[in-house]
N, C-alpha and C positions, 0 to 999 in steps of 0.2 A: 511385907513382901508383896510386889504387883502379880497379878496376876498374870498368864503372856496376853490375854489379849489386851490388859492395859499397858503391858509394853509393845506390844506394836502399835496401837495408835499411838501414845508417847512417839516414839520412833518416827511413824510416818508423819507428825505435827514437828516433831525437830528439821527431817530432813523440807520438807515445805517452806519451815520457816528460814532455811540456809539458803534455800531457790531465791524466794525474795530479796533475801539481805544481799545475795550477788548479783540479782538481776538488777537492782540499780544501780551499780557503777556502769555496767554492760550499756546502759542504755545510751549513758554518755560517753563510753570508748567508742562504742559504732558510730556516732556521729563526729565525731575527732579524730580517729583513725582508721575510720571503712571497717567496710564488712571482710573484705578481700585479704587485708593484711591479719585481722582476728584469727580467721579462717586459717589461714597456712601457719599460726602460731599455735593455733589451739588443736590441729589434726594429729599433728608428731607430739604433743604431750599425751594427748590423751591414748593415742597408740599404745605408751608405752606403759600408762598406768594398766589398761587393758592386757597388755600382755606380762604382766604384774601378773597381776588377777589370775588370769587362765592357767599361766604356771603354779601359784599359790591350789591350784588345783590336787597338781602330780605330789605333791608332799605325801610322806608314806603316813598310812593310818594311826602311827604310833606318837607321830608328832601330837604338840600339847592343841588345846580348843584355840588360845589367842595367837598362836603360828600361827593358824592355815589361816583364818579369817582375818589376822591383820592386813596382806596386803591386798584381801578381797575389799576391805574399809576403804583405804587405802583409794 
């Protein structure tokens, strides 16, 4: 069994490694389809995963551990 603080670095070396592996396609859509057009695609997704999250909040305390924190993942 890990102990938590080798699952948080675990964790923050996965989430790292997920930056990198999508910051290379990114590098070649900004140059192939602007900055401008990413932007207005990516403000209303991400809105909405964000207000995912925040409501994932109000869930009553009786809900299970992978409820509430699924759509904070998510």
């Amino acid at each position: 069994m890990l102990k938590d603080s080798n699952k948080a670095l675990f964790a923050s070396l996965g989430y790292g490694a997920v930056q990198v592996v999508f910051t290379i396609p990114t590098l070649f859509l900004i140059d192939t389809k602007g900055r401008r057009t990413l932007t207005l695609i990516t403000f209303p997704i991400m809105a909405v995963f964000l207000l995912a999250a925040g409501l994932a909040t109000l869930m009553p305390e009786t809900a299970s551990a992978g409820a509430r924190l699924g759509p904070v993942v998510l």
